[in-house]
C-alpha positions in Angstrom: 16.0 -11.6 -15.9 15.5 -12.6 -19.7 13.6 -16.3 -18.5 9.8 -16.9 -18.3 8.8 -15.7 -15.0 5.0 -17.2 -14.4 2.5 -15.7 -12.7 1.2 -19.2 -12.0 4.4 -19.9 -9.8 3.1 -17.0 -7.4 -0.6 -18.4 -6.4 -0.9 -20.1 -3.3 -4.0 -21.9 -1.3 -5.8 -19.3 1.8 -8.5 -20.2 3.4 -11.3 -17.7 3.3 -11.8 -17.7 7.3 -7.5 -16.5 7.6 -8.2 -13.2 5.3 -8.3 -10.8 8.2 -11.6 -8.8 8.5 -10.9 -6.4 10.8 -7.6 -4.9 12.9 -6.3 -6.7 15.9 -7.4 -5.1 19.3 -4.2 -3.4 19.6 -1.8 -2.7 16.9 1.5 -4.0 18.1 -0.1 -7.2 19.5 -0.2 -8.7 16.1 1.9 -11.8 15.4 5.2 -11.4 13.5 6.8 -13.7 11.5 10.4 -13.2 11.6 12.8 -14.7 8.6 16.6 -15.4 8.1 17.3 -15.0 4.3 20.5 -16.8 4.6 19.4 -20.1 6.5 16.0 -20.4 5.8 15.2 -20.3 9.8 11.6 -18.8 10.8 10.8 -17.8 14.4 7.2 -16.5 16.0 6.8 -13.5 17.9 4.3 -10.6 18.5 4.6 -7.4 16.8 5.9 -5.2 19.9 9.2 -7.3 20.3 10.6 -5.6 16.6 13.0 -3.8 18.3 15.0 -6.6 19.5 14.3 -8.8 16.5 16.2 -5.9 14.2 20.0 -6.3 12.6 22.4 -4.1 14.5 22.4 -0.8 13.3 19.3 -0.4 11.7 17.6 2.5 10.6 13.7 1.4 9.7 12.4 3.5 6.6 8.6 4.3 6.3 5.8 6.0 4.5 4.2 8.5 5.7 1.7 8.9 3.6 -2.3 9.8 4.9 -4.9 7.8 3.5 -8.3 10.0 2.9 -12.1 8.4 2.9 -11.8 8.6 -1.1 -15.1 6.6 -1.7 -18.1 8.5 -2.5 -22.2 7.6 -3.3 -23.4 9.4 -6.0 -27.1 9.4 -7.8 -27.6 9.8 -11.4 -30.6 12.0 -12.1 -32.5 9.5 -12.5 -32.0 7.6 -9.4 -29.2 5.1 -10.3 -26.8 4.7 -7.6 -22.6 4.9 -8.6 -20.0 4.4 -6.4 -17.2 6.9 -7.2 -13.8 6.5 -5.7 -11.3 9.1 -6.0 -7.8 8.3 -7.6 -5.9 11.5 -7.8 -6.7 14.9 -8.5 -6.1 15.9 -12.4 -6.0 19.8 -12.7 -8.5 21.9 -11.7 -11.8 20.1 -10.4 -10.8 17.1 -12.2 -10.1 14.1 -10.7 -9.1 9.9 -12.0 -11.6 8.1 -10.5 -13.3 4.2 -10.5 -17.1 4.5 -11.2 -18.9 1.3 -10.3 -20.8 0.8 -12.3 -18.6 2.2 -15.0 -20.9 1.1 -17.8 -24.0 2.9 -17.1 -22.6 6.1 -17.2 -22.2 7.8 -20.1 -20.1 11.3 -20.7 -21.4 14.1 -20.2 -23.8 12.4 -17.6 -24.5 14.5 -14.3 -23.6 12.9 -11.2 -25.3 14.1 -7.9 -23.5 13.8 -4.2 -25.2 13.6 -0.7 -27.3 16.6 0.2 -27.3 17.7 -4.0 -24.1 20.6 -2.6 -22.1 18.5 -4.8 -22.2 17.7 -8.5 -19.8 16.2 -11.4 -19.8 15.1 -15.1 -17.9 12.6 -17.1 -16.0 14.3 -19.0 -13.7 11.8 -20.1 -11.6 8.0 -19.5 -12.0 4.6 -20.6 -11.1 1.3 -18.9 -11.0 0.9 -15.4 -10.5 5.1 -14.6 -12.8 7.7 -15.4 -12.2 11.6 -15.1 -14.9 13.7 -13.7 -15.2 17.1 -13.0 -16.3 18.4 -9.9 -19.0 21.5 -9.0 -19.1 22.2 -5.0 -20.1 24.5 -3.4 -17.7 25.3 -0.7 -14.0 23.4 0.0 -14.3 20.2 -2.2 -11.8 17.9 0.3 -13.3 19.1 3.4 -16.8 17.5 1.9 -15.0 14.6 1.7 -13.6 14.3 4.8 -17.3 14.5 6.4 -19.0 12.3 3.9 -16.7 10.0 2.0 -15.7 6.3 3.3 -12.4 5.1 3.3 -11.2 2.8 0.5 -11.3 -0.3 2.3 -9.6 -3.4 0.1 -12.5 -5.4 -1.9 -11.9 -8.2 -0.1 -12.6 -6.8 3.5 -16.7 -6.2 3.7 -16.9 -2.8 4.6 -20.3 -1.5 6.8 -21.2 1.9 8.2 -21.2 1.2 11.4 -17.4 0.4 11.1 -16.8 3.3 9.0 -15.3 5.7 12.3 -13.2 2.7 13.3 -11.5 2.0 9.9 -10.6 5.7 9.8 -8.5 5.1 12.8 -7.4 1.6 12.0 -7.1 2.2 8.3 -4.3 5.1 8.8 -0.6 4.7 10.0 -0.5 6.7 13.6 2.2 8.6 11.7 0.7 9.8 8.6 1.1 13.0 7.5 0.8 13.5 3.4 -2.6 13.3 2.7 -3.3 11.4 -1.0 -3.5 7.4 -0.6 -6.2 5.4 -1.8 -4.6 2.9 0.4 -2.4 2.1 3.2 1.3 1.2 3.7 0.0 -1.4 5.8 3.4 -2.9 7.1 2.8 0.3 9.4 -0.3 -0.1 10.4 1.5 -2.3 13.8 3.3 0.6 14.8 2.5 2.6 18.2 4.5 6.3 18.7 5.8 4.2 21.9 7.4 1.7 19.6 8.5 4.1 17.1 10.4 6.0 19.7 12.3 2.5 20.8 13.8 2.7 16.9 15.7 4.5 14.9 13.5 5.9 11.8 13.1 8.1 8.7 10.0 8.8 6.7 9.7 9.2 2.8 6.3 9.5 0.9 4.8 7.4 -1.7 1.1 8.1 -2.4 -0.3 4.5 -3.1 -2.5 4.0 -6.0 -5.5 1.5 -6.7 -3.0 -0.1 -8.5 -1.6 -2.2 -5.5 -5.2 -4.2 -5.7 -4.6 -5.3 -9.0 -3.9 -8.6 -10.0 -1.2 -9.7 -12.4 -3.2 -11.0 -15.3 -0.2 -11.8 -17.9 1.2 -15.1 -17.9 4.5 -13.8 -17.7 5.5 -11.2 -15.0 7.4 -9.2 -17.4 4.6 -8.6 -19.2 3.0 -6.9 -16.4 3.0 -3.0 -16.2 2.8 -1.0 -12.7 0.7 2.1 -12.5 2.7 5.2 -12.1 2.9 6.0 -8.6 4.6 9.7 -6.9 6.4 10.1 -4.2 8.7 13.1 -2.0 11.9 12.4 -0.1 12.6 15.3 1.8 16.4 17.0 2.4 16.6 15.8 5.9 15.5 11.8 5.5 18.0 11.9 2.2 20.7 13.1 3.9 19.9 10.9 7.0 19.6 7.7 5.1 22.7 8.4 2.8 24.7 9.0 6.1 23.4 6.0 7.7 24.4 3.3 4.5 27.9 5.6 4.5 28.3 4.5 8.0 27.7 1.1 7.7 24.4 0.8 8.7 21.5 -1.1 7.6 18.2 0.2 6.2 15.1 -1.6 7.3 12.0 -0.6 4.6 8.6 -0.5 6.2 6.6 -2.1 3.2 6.7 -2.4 -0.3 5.9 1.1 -1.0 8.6 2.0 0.6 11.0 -0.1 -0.4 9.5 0.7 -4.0 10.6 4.5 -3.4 14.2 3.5 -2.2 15.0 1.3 -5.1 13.8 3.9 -7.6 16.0 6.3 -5.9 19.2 3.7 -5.5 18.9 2.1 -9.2 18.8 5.8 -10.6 21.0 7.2 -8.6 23.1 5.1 -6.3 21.9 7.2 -3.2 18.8 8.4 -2.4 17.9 11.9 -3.3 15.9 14.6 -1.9 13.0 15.8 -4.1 9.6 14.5 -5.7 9.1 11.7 -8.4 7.4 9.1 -9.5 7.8 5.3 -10.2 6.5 2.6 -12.1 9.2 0.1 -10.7 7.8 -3.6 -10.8 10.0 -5.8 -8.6 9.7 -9.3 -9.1 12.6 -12.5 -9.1 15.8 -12.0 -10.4 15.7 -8.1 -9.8 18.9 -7.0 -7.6 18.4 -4.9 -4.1 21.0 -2.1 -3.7 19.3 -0.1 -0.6 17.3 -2.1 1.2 18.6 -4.8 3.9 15.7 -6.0 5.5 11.8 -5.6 5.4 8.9 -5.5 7.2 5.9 -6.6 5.4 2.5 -8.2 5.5 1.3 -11.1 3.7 -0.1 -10.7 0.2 -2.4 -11.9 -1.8 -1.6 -14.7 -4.4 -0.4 -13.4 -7.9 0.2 -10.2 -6.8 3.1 -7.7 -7.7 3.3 -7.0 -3.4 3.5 -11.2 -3.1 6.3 -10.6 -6.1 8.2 -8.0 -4.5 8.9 -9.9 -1.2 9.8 -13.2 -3.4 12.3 -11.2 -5.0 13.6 -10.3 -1.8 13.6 -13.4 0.2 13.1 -15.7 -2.4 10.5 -17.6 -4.1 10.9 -21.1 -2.6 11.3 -19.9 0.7 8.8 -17.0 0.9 6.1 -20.0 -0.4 7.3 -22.2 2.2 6.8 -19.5 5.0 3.4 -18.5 4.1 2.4 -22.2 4.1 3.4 -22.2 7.7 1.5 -19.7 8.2 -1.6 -20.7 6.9 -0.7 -23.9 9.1 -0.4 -21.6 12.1 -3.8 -19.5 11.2 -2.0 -16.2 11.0 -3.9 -13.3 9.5 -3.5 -12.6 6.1 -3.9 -9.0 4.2 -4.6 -5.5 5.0 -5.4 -6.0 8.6 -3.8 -8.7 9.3 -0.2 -10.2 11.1 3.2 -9.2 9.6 6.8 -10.7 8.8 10.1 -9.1 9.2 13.0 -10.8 6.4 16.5 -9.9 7.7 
C-alpha cells in the first residue's frame, strides 16, 4: 500500500437521468447486480431472489442503526433563513451541526426554530461543522421528530410533500439505534419476509455526514475519514465469531458495516462485543480478514464507499460492472438498485 493511489482512477461517467430520485415501489423489487470476484462473471436479478444468490453458509451482517429527520429551518432575528442539520450531540445541549449558510452566522448569534419554542447560539466551530447550543422548552428530540426533515443526500431534491414518504423509505425496516444522519442503504431492499428467509446478525454504526464527502486529495492516502461510533452487542459477537469458527461465511450488508467488522478483525482478529469508533478508510491494496461477501449499492465517483467496494472486488472489475450498468440504466445511489460481490 506505499504506491500512488489516484483519486482520478476512481471517477466514472453517470448520466444525470440514472441517479435515482426516489425508492422503487417496493423494496425488494429492485434489480441486483450479482458478481463473482474470482471469474469476473456478472448476472441480473431482482432484489427478492438474494437468498438463493448467497454462498453456502452464510450469515448476512447488518446495521441497525435509525436514521432521525436531523435537518432543521431556523431564522436569525432578523429574518435570515439557515438550514441547520444535526451531526451528533456534544454534551449537554450542544450539538455538531452544518449551518448553511455557515458564513452569515456569526458566534454568539441567536438562532430561532419553528413556533419560537426553540432557540440556539453559536457558540463555537469552524469549517464545515458548527456547535450550537440548544434552549427548548420541553424534550428537545421529540421536537425534532415532529418538525425536522430527514437528511436526504444533496443530490436527491428533497420537497415537503415527500417528506412522510422518505421517513418510511429513508429508514431500514429494521432500525433500531437512533443517531444516523444517513442510511445504511444496502438495507434499504430488505422486507422482515426476506430477512426471515436468511440467516442474520445486526451491529451498529451511526453514519456521519462524512459518507457524502468527496475525496479531494489527489492521492487516496491522503484522505482522512471522519470518526464514526459504533456497538456490537454480546449476542451478535459471539454469534458471528461462532459462525467464522464453524466455517461459515459472513455476508456485510453495506459499507458501514463492513467498516465496523474490519475495525473489529484488524484490531482484534475476532469481533468483540462493546462500543467504539473508527476512522478506517478502505481503499485498494487494503486486505479483508472478516468479510466474504457484500451487499452494496452503487456509489458515487471518487468516493471513499466507490473505494471500499474496489478494494473488495477490484478496481478494473468493479469499473467494468458499473459501466454495464449504466448500459443497462440501473439506478444509481441512495435509492437506487444494488449488487451483491461473492
Amino acid at each position: 500500500m506505499n504506491s500512488l493511489v489516484r483519486t482520478d482512477d476512481f471517477d466514472y461517467d453517470l448520466p444525470s437521468e440514472l441517479i435515482a430520485q426516489e425508492p422503487s415501489a417496493e423494496r425488494a423489487a429492485c434489480r441486483l447486480m450479482v458478481i463473482d470476484r474470482g471469474t469476473g462473471a456478472v448476472a441480473h436479478r431482482r432484489f427478492h431472489e438474494l437468498p438463493g444468490q448467497l454462498p453456502a453458509g452464510s450469515l448476512l451482517v447488518l446495521n441497525d442503526t435509525r436514521v432521525f429527520p436531523a435537518r432543521l429551518e431556523a431564522r436569525k432575528p432578523t429574518g435570515g433563513r439557515v438550514q441547520v442539520t444535526l451531526l451528533r450531540r456534544l454534551e449537554g445541549e450542544e450539538w455538531e451541526v452544518l449551518l448553511q449558510p455557515a458564513r452569515r452566522v456569526r458566534p454568539g448569534q441567536r438562532l430561532i426554530f419553528r413556533e419560537s419554542v426553540l432557540e440556539a447560539e453559536l457558540v463555537g466551530g469552524e469549517g464545515n461543522t458548527r456547535r450550537l447550543r440548544f434552549h427548548s422548552r420541553g424534550d428537545f428530540m421529540q421536537w425534532v421528530w415532529k418538525h425536522g426533515r430527514m437528511p436526504l443526500p444533496p443530490y436527491i431534491e428533497q420537497t415537503g410533500e415527500a417528506d412522510e414518504r422518505d421517513r418510511r423509505r429513508y429508514q431500514t425496516v429494521y432500525a433500531a439505534a437512533e443517531g444516523s444522519v444517513a442510511a445504511p442503504t444496502a438495507g434499504l431492499h430488505f422486507t422482515r419476509e426476506l430477512l426471515d428467509r436468511i440467516e442474520h446478525e445486526f451491529v451498529t454504526l451511526h453514519v456521519g455526514y462524512g459518507t457524502f464527502q468527496p475525496v479531494r486529495a489527489e492521492d487516496v492516502r491522503q484522505h482522512r475519514m471522519q470518526e464514526e461510533h459504533f456497538e456490537v452487542s454480546e449476542k451478535a459477537a459471539d454469534r458471528i465469531n461462532r459462525h467464522r469458527r464453524e466455517g461459515g461465511k459472513l455476508v456485510a450488508v453495506g459499507t458501514t458495516t463492513t467498516r465496523v467488522l474490519e475495525t473489529l478483525w484488524s484490531r482484534h482478529g475476532e469481533v468483540r462485543a462493546g462500543r467504539g469508533s473508527t476512522e478506517l478508510f478502505v481503499y485498494p491494496g487494503y486486505r479483508f480478514g472478516a468479510v466474504d461477501a457484500l451487499i452494496t449499492n452503487f456509489h458515487l465517483p471518487r468516493s471513499t464507499l466507490l473505494m471500499l467496494v474496489s478494494a473488495f472486488a477490484g478496481r478494473e472489475l468493479i469499473l467494468r460492472c458499473y459501466e454495464e450498468a449504466v448500459k443497462k440504466s440501473y439506478r444509481f445511489y441512495s435509492y437506487g438498485d444494488a449488487m451483491l460481490i461473492r
